[in-house]
Structures are given as structure tokens and as C-alpha cells.
C-alpha positions in Angstrom: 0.0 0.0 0.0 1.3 3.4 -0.6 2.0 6.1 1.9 0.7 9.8 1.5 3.5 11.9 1.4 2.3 14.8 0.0 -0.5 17.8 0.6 -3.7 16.2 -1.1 -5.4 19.7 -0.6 -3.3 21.0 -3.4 -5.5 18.4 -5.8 -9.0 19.3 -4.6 -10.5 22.0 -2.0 -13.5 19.2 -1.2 -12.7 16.9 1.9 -15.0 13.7 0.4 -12.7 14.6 -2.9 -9.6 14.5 -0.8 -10.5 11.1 1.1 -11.5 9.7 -2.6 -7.8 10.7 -3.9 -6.1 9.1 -0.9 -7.7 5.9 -1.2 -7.5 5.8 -5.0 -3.5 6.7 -4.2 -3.6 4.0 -1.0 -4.7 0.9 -4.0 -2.1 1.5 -6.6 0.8 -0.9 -6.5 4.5 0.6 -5.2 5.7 1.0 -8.9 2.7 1.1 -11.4 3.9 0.8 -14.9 0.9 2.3 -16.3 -2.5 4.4 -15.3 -5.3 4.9 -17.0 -7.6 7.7 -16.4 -11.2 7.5 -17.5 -12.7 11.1 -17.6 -9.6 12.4 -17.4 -10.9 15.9 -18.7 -12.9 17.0 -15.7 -15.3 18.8 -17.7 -14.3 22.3 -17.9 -11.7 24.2 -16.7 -13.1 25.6 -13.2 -13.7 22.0 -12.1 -9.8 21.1 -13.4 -8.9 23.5 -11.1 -11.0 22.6 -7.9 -10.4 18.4 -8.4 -7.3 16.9 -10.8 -6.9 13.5 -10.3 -4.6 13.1 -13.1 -2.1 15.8 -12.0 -1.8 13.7 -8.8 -1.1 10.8 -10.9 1.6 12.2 -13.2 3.1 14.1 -10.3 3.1 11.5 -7.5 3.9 7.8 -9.1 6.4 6.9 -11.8 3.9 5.5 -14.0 2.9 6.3 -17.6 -0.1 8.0 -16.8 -2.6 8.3 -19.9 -6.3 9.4 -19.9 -9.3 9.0 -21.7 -12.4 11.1 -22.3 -15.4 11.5 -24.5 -15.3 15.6 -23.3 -13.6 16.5 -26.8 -13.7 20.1 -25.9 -12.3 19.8 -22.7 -9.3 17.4 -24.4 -8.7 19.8 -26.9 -7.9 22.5 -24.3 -5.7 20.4 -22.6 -3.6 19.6 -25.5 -3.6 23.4 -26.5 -2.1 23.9 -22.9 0.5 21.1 -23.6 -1.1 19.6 -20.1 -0.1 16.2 -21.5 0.2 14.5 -24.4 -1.2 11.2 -23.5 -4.9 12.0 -23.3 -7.0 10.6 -26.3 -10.6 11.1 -27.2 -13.0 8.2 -26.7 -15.4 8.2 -29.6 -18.9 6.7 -29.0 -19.6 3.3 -30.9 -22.9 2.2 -31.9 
């Protein structure tokens, strides 16, 4: 199980947020090769700010942390901000 060693609170302002990071954090293995992120977009950009799970990811594990998300607007502005390069856009099948 992995130990907490940094300020969650700098990933979310919400304390049932926070708690849902830490135990997310508390299940990955020591060394994860790879993450992936499913609605890794967040929406918009004010709730990027206030909750951003994959930031914690990339900063705090050595993995290869990619992310997926059928927000194409919200991936688009991500990639424009060179946030990361490993998010992709999930298309809908039918």
C-alpha cells in the first residue's frame, strides 16, 4: 500500500474529494507501470482546477499516466495547454 507523502489539498479544496484521492492513491501498487484515467478531462476548466486526479497521478507515481475522455472540448484544451500528451478522445460506438 502506498504512503501519502504529500499535501492532497493541493488536488481538490472538497474533503470527500480528498479522502476519494487518498484511497485511490492507498490501491495502486508501489511502482505502477501504467494508469489509465477514465474522464480524465474534468469537464471544464473551473472543475480542473478545484479536483485533478490526473495531475496527482503524473506528479506523484512513476507511471505512464494516460487518460481518456469523450469531453472533446475539454481534451482539446488540454492539448492546446501542452497539459499532456497522452490524453485521447474516446469516440462513442454504436
Amino acid at each position: 500500500m502506498n504512503q501519502i507523502d504529500f499535501d492532497v489539498t493541493s488536488y481538490s479544496k472538497k474533503q470527500a474529494i480528498q479522502n476519494r484521492y487518498v484511497e485511490i492513491f492507498k490501491l495502486l501498487p508501489e511502482k505502477p507501470n501504467d494508469i489509465l484515467n477514465i474522464g480524465c478531462a474534468y469537464y471544464n476548466e473551473e472543475t480542473r482546477k478545484q479536483n485533478n486526479l490526473h495531475k496527482l497521478l503524473i506528479d506523484h507515481t512513476t507511471a505512464n499516466v494516460a487518460g481518456i475522455d469523450i469531453e472533446e472540448q475539454a481534451i482539446n484544451q488540454l492539448k492546446k495547454k501542452d497539459i499532456t500528451w497522452n490524453m485521447l478522445m474516446l469516440k462513442t460506438f454504436h
